[in-house]
Steps between C-alpha positions, in 0.01 A plus 500: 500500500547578882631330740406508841629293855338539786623409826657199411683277733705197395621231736795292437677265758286621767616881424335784375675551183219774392327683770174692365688636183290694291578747217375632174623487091341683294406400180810596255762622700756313673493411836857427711538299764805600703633360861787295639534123423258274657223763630201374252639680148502108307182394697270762426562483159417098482196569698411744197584253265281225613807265555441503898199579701521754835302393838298780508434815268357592147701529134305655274615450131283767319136464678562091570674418886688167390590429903214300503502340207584091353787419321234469191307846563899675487549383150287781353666738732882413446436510152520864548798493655832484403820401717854598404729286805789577630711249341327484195351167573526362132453169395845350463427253257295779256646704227410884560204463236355191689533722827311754351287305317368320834414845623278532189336225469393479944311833382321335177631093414260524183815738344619405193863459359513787310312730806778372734775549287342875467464545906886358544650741255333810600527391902877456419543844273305676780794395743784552274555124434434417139694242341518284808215281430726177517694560784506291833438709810892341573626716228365826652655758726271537867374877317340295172419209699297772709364650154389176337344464868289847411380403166401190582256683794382756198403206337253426694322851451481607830306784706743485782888407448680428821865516493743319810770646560568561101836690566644253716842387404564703243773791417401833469477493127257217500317617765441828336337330168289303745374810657442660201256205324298495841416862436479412087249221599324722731466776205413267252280250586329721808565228730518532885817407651600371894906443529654420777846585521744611763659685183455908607672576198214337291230592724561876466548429101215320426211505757194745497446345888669360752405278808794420750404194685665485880441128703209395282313878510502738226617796727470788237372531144499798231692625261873487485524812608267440756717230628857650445335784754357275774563546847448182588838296661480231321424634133796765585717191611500280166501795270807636696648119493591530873563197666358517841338318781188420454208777533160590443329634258270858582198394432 
């Protein structure tokens, strides 16, 4: 399934926190979003998600634009989606097989026992967490809090899995595994991916696209490659990690 945003603009606090972004993923391959801390990266992707709506502009999710859609006409929609956040976002109070569990049963309550119990274990093998079915999110380290976080979004069945900043926080080691079940994901289940992360390490590792976002615009777009080559300023400026004055982007 595609997705597609087309010059979207989101206003927050009287500022233009998205100013006519619009890019392309392509049905299953992964998509980064790259940039500097508060241009758009976060935003964009809750637009795509359903979770905020821009001022002006057009998501399509496969064929369907969801900007102008109700809360109730989105349900369809986000059931195709799947959101790994930053922090996890687990239910504190829920064992690991009640998080993933709740995943399950948003995509299909009328689940039995035994068909849960079925989509928990293989969600969990798929991430490399079997065995921790009984565990409280407290007893996790931030990389399997992160992994629980995943299977409870493959739960769900999604078309479209988008991932916040999944890398965030963790060492090397961890973030490595991460990487590598993104890809896994992407291999097995054919799903399109969008991740935003500032992580160029990751991007480069995992993504068949990249976007870099610059105040609110996506600037350039392509493959990494593509992007690594750019002779655009501000592209050249993040992936060199020079910190300098502020300046504009070429295009």
């Amino acid at each position: 399934m595609q997705v597609r945003v087309e010059d979207v603009t989101y206003i927050a606090g009287g500022r233009e926190i998205l100013r006519q972004a619009s890019l392309i993923a392509p049905e299953g391959q992964i998509t980064a979003i790259m940039g500097m801390s508060g241009m758009g990266k976060s935003t964009i992707l809750k637009c795509i998600g359903g979770l905020i709506k821009p001022a002006r502009g057009r998501i399509f999710i496969g064929e369907t634009d969801i900007v102008p859609l109700t809360e109730r006409q989105l349900h369809p929609v986000r059931a195709d989606l799947g959101m790994v956040f930053q922090y996890a976002a687990l239910f504190d109070s829920m064992t690991v097989y009640e998080n993933i569990a709740f995943g399950a049963r948003r995509q299909n309550p009328q689940l039995s026992r035994p068909e849960v119990d079925r989509i928990v274990a293989e969600k969990l093998e798929w991430v490399g967490l079997e065995g921790t079915q009984n565990r409280m999110p407290s007893e996790l380290s931030g990389g399997m809090q992160k992994r629980v976080g995943l299977a409870r979004a493959l739960a769900t069945e999604p078309q479209v899995l988008l991932y916040d900043e999944p890398t965030s926080g963790l060492d090397p080691i961890m973030a490595h595994i991460i990487d590598d079940l993104i890809v896994e994901m992407k291999e097995r289940l054919q799903v399109t991916s969008l991740v935003v992360s500032h992580n160029l390490e990751s991007i480069w590792r995992t993504a068949d696209r990249v976007a870099m976002i610059h105040e609110g615009r996506i600037i350039a777009e392509g493959a990494p490659a593509e992007l690594q080559a750019s002779s655009d300023p501000a592209v050249q400026q993040f992936i060199e990690g020079r910190a300098e004055g502020p300046i504009a982007p070429g295009r």
